[in-house]
NUVEX-476866 format. One record per atom (N, C-alpha, C): residue number from 1; atom name; x, y, z. Coordinates in Angstrom, 3 decimals, always signed. Layout:
residues N
<r seq="NUM" atom="CA" X="X" Y="Y" Z="Z"/>
...
//
This chain:
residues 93
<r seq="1" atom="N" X="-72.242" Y="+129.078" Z="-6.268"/>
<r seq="1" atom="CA" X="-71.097" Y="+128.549" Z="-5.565"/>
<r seq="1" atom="C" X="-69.899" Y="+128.570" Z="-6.500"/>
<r seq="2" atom="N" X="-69.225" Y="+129.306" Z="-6.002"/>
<r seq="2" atom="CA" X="-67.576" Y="+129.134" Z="-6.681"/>
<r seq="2" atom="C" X="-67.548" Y="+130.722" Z="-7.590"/>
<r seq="3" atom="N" X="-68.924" Y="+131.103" Z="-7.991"/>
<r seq="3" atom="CA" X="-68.855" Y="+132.579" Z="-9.172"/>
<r seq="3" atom="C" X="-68.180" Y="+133.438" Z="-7.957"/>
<r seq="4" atom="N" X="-68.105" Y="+133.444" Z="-7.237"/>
<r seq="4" atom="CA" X="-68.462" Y="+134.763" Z="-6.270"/>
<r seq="4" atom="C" X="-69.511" Y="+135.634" Z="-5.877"/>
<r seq="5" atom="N" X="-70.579" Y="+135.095" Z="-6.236"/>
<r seq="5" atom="CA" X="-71.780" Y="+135.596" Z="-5.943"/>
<r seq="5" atom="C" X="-72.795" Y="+135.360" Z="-4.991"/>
<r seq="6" atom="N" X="-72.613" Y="+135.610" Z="-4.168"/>
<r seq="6" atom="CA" X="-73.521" Y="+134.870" Z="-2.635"/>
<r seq="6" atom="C" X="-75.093" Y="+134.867" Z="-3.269"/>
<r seq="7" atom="N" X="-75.053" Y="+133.617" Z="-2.770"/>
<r seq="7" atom="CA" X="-76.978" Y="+133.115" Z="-2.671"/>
<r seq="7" atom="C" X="-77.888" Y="+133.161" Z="-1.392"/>
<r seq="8" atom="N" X="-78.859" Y="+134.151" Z="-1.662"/>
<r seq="8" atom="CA" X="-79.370" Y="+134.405" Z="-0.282"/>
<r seq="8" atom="C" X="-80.469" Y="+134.680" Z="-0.495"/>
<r seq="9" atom="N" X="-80.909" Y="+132.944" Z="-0.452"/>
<r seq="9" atom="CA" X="-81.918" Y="+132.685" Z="-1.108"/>
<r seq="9" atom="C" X="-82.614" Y="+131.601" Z="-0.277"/>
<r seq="10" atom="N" X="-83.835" Y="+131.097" Z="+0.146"/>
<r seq="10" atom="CA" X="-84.255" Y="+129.756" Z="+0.498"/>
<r seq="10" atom="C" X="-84.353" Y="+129.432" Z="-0.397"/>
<r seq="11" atom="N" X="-83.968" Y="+128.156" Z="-0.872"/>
<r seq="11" atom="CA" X="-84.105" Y="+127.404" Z="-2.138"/>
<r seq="11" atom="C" X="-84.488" Y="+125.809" Z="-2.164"/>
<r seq="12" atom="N" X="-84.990" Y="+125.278" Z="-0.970"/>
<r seq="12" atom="CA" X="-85.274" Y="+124.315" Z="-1.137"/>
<r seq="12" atom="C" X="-86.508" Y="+123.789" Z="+0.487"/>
<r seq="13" atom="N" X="-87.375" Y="+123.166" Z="+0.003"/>
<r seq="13" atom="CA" X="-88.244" Y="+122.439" Z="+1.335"/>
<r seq="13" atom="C" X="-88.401" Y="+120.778" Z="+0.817"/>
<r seq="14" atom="N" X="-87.921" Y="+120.338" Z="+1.772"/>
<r seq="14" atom="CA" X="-87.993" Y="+118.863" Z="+2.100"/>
<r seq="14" atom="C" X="-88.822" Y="+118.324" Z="+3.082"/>
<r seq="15" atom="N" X="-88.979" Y="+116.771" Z="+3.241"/>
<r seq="15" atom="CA" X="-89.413" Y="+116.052" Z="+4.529"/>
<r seq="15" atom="C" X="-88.490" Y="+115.147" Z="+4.540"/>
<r seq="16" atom="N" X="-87.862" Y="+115.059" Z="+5.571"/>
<r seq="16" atom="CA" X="-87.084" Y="+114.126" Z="+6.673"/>
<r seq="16" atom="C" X="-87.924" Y="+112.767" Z="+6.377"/>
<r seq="17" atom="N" X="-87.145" Y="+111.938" Z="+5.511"/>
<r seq="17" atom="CA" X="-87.407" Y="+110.583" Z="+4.799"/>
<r seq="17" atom="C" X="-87.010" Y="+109.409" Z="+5.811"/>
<r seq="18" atom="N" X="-86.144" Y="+109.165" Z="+6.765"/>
<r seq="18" atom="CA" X="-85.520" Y="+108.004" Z="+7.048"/>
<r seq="18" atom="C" X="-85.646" Y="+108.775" Z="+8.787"/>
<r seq="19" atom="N" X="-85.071" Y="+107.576" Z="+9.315"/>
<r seq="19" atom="CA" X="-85.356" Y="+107.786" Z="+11.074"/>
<r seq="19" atom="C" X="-83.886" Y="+107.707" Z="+12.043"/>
<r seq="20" atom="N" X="-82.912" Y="+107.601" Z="+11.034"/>
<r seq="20" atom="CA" X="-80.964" Y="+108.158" Z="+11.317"/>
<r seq="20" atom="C" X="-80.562" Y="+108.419" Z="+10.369"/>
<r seq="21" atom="N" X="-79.759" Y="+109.588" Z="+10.605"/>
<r seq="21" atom="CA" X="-78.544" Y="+109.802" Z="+9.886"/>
<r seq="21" atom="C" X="-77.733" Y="+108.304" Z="+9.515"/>
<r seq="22" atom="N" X="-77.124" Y="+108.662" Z="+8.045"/>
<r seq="22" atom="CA" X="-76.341" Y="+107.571" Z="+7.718"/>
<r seq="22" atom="C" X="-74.725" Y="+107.908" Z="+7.706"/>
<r seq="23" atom="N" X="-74.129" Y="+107.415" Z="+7.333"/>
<r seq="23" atom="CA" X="-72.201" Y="+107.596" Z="+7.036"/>
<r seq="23" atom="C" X="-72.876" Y="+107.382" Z="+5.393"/>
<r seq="24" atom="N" X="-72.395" Y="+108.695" Z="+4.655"/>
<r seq="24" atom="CA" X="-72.305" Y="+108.421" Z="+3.309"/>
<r seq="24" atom="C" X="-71.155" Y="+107.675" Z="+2.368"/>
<r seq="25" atom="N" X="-71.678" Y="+106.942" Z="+1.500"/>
<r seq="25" atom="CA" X="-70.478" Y="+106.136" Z="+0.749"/>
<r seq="25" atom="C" X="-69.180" Y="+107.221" Z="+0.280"/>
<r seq="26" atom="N" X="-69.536" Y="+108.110" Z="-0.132"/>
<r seq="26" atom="CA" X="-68.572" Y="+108.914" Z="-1.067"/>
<r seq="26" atom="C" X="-67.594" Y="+109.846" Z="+0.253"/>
<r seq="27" atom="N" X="-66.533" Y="+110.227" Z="-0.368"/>
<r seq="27" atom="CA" X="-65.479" Y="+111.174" Z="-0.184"/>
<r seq="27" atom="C" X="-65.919" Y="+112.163" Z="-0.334"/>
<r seq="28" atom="N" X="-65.498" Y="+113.200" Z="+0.541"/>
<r seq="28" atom="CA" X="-65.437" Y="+114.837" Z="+0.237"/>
<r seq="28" atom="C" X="-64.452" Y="+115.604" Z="+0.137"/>
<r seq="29" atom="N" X="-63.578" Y="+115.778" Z="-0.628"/>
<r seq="29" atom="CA" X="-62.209" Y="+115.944" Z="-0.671"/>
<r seq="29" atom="C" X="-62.229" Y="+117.974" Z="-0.015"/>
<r seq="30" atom="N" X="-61.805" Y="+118.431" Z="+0.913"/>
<r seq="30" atom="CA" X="-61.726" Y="+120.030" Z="+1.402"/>
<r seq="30" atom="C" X="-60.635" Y="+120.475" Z="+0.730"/>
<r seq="31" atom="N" X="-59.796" Y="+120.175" Z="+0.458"/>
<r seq="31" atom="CA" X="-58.766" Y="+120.574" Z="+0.069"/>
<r seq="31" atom="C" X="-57.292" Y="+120.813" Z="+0.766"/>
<r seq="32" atom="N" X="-57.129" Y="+121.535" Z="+1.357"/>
<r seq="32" atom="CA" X="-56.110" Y="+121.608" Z="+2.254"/>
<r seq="32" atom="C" X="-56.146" Y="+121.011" Z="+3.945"/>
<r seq="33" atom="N" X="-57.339" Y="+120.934" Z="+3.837"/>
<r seq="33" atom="CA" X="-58.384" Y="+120.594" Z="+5.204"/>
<r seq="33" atom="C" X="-58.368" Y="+118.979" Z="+5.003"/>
<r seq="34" atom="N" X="-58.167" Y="+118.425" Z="+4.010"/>
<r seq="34" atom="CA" X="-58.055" Y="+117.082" Z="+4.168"/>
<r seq="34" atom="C" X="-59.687" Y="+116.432" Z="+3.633"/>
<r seq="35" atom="N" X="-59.488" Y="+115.265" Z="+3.477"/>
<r seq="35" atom="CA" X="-61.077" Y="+114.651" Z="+2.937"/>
<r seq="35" atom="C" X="-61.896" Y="+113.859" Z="+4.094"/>
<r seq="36" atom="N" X="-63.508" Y="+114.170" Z="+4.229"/>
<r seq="36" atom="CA" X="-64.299" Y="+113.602" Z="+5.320"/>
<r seq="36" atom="C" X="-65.060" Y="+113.297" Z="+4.424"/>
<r seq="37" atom="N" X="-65.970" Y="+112.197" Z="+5.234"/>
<r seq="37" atom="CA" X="-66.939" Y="+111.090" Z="+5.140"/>
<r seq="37" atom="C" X="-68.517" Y="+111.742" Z="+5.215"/>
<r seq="38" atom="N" X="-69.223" Y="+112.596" Z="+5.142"/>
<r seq="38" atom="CA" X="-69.961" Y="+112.994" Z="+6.014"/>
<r seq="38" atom="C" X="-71.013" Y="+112.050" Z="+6.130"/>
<r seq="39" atom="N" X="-72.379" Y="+112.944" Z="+6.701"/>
<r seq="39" atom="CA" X="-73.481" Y="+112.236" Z="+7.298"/>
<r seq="39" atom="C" X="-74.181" Y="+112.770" Z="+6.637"/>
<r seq="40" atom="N" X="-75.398" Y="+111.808" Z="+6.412"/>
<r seq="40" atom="CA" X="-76.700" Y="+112.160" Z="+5.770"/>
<r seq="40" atom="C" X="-78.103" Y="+111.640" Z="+6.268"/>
<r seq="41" atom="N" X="-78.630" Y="+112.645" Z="+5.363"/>
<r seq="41" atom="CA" X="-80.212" Y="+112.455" Z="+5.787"/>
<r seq="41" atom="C" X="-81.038" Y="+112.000" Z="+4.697"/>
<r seq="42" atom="N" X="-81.972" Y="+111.332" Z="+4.237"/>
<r seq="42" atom="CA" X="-83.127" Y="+111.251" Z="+3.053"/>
<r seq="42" atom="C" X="-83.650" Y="+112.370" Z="+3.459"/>
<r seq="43" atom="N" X="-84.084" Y="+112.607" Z="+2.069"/>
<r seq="43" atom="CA" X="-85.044" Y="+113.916" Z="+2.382"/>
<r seq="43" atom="C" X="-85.826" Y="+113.758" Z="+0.578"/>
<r seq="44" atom="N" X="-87.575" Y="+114.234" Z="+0.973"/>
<r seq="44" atom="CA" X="-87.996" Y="+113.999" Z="-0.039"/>
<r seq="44" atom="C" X="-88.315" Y="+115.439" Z="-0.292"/>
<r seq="45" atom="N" X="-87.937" Y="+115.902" Z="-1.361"/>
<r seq="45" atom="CA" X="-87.663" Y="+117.253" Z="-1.871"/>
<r seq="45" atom="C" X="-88.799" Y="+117.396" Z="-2.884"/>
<r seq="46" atom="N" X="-89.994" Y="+118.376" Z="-1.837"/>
<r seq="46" atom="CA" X="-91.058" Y="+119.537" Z="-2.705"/>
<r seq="46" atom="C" X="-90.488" Y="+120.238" Z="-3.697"/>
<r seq="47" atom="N" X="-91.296" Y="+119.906" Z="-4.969"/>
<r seq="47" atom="CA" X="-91.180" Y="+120.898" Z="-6.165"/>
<r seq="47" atom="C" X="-91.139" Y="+122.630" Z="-5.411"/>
<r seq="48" atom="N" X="-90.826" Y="+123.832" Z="-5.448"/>
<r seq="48" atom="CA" X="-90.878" Y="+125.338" Z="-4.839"/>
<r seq="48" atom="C" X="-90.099" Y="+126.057" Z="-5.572"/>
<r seq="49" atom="N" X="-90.409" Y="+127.447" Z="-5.708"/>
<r seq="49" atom="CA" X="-89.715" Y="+128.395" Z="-6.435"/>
<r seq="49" atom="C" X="-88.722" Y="+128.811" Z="-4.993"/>
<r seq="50" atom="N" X="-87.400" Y="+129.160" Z="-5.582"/>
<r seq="50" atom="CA" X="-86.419" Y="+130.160" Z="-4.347"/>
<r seq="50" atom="C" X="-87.004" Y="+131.570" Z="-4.236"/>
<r seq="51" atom="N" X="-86.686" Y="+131.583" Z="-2.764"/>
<r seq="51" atom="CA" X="-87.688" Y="+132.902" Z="-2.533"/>
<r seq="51" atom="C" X="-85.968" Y="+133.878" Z="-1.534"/>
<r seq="52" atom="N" X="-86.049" Y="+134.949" Z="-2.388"/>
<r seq="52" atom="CA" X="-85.257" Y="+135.460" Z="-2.021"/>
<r seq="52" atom="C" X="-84.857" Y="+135.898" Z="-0.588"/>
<r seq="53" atom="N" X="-84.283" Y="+135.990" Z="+0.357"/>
<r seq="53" atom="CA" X="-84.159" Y="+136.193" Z="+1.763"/>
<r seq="53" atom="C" X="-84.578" Y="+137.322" Z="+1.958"/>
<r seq="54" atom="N" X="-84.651" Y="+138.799" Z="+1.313"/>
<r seq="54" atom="CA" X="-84.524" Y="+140.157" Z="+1.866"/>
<r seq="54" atom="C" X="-85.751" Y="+140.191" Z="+1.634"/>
<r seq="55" atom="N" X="-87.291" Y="+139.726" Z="+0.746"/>
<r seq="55" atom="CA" X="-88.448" Y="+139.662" Z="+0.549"/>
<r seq="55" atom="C" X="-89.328" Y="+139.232" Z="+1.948"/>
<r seq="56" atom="N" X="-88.239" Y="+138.055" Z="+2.840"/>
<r seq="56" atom="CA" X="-88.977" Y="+137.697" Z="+3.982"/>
<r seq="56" atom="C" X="-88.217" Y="+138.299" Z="+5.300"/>
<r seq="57" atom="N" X="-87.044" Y="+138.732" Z="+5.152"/>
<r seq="57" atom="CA" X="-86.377" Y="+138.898" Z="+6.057"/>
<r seq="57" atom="C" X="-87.516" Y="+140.022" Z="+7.763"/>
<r seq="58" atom="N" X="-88.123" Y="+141.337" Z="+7.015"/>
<r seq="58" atom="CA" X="-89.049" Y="+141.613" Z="+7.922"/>
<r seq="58" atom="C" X="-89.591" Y="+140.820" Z="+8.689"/>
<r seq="59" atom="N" X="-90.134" Y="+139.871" Z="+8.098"/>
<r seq="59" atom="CA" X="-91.153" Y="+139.076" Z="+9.109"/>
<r seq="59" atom="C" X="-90.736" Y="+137.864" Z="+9.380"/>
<r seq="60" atom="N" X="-89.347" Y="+137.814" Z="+9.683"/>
<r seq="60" atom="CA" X="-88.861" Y="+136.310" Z="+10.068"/>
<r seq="60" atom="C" X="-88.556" Y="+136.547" Z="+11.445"/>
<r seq="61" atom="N" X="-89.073" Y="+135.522" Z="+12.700"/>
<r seq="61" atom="CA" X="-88.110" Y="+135.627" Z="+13.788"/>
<r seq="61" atom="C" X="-86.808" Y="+135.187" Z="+13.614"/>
<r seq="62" atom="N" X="-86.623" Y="+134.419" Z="+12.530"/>
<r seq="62" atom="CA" X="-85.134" Y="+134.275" Z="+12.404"/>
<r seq="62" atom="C" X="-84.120" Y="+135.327" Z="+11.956"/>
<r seq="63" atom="N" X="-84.493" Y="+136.438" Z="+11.435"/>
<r seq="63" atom="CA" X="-84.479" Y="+137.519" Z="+11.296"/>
<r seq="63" atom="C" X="-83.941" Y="+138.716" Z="+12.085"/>
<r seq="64" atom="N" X="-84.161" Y="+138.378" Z="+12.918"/>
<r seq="64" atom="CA" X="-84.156" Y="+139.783" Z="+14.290"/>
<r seq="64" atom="C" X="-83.104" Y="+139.670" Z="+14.678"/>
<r seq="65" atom="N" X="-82.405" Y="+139.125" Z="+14.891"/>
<r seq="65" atom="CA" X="-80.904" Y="+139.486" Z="+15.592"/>
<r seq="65" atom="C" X="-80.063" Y="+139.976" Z="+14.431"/>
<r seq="66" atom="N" X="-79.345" Y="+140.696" Z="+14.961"/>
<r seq="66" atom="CA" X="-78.378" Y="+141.621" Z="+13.600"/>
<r seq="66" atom="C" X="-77.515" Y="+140.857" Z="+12.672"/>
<r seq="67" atom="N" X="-76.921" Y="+139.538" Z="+13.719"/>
<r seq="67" atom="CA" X="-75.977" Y="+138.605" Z="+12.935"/>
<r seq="67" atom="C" X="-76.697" Y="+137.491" Z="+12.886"/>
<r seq="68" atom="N" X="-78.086" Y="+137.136" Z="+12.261"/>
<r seq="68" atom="CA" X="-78.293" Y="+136.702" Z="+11.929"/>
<r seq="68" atom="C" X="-77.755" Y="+135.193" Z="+11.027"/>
<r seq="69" atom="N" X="-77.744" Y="+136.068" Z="+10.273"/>
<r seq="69" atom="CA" X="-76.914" Y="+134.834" Z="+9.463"/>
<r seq="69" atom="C" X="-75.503" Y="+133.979" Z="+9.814"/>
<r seq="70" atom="N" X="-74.982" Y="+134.561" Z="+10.793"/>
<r seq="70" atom="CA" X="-73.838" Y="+133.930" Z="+11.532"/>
<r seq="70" atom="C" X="-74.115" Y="+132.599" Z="+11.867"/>
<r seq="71" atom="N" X="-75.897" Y="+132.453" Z="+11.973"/>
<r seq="71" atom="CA" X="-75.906" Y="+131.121" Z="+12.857"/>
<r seq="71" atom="C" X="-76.279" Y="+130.050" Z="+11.993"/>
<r seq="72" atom="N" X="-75.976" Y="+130.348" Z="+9.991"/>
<r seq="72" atom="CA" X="-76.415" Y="+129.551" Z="+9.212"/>
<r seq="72" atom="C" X="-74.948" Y="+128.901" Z="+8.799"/>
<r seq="73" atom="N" X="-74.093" Y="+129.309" Z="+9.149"/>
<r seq="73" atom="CA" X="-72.401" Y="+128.766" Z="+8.885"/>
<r seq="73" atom="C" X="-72.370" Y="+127.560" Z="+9.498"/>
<r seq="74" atom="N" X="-73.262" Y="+127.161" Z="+10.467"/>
<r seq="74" atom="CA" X="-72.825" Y="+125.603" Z="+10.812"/>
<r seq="74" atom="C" X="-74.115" Y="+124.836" Z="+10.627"/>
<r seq="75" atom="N" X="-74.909" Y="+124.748" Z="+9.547"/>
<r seq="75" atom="CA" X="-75.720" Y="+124.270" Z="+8.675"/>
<r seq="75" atom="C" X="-77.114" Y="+124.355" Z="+9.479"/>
<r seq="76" atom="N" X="-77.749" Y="+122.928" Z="+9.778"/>
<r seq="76" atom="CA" X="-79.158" Y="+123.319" Z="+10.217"/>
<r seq="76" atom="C" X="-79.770" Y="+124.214" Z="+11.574"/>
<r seq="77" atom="N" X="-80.312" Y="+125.104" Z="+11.394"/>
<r seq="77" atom="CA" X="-80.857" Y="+125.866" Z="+12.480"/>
<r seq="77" atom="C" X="-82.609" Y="+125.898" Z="+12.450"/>
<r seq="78" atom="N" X="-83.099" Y="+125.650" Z="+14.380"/>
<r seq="78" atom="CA" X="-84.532" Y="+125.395" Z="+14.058"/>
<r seq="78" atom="C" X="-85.243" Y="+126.799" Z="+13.858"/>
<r seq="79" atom="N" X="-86.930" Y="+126.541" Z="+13.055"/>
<r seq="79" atom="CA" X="-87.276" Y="+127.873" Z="+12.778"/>
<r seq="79" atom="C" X="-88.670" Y="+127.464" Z="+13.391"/>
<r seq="80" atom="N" X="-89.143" Y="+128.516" Z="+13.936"/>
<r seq="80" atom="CA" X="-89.865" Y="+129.044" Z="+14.708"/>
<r seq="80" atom="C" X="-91.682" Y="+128.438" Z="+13.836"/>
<r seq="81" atom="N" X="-92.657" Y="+127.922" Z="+14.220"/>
<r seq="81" atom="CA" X="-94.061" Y="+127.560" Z="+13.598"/>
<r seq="81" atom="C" X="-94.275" Y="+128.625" Z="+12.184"/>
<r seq="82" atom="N" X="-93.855" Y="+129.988" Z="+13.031"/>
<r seq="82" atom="CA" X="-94.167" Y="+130.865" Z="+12.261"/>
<r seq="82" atom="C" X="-93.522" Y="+130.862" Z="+10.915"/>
<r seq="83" atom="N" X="-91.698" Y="+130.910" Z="+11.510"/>
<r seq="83" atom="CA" X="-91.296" Y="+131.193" Z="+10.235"/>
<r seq="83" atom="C" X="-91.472" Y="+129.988" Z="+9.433"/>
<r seq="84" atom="N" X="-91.578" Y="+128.796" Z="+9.885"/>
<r seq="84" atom="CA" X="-92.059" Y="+127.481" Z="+9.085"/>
<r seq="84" atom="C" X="-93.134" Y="+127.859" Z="+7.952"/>
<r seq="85" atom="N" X="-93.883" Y="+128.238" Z="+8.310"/>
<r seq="85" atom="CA" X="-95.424" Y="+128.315" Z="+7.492"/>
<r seq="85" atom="C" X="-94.677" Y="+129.858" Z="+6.804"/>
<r seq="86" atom="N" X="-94.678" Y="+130.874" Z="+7.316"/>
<r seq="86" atom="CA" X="-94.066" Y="+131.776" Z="+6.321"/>
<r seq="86" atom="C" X="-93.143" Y="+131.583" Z="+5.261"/>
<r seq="87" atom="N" X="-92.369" Y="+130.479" Z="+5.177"/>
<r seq="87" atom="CA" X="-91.470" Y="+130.345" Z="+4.265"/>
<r seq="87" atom="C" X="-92.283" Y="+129.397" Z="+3.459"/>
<r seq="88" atom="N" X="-92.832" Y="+128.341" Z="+3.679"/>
<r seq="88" atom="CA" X="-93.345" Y="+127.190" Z="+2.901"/>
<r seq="88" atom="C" X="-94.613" Y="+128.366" Z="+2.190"/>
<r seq="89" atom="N" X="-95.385" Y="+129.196" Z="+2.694"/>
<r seq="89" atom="CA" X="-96.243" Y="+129.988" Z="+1.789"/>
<r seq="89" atom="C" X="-95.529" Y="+130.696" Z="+0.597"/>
<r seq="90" atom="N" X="-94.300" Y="+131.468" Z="+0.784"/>
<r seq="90" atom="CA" X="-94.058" Y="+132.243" Z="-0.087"/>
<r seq="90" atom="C" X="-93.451" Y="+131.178" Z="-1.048"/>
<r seq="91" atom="N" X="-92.757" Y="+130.111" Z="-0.758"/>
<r seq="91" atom="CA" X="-92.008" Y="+128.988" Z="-1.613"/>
<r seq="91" atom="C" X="-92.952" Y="+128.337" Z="-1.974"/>
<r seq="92" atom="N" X="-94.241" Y="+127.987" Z="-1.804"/>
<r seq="92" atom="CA" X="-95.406" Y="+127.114" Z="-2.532"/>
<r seq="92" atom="C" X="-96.517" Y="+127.996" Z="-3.141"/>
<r seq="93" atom="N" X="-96.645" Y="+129.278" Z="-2.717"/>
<r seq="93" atom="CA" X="-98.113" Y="+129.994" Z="-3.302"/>
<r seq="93" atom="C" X="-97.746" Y="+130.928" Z="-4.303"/>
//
């Protein structure tokens, strides 16, 4: 973030810790966009190696549509049993 070097990578598996979203204490300053409050989640974060995207990309249903990645710009998107267990294998084994 910030080199210019895009990361396209899964890099992290969690479990959903708490049972609402909260209002976080801190500021997020955007810059010209002005500063928001956001929302959060607990999340208890599995030790996993980042597993590069183009290694799984074949066999992801998340995968298959051409613009794909268009639909990761507005943060969480659900993934399919399959690609669940496909990603947690290559990030844990």
């Amino acid at each position: 973030m910030g080199d210019g070097i895009p990361l396209r990578a899964v890099t992290q598996w969690g479990i959903v810790a708490d049972d609402e979203p909260y209002l976080a204490e801190e500021i997020v300053h955007m810059g010209a966009r002005g500063a928001i409050q956001p929302w959060r989640r607990a999340v208890d974060f599995l030790p996993v190696r980042p597993v590069p995207i183009h290694e799984l990309a074949d066999r992801l249903e998340l995968t298959r549509d051409r613009n794909w990645g268009y639909s990761l710009r507005f943060g969480l998107v659900p993934l399919t049993p399959a690609d669940f267990m496909l990603m947690k294998e290559a990030m844990t084994g």
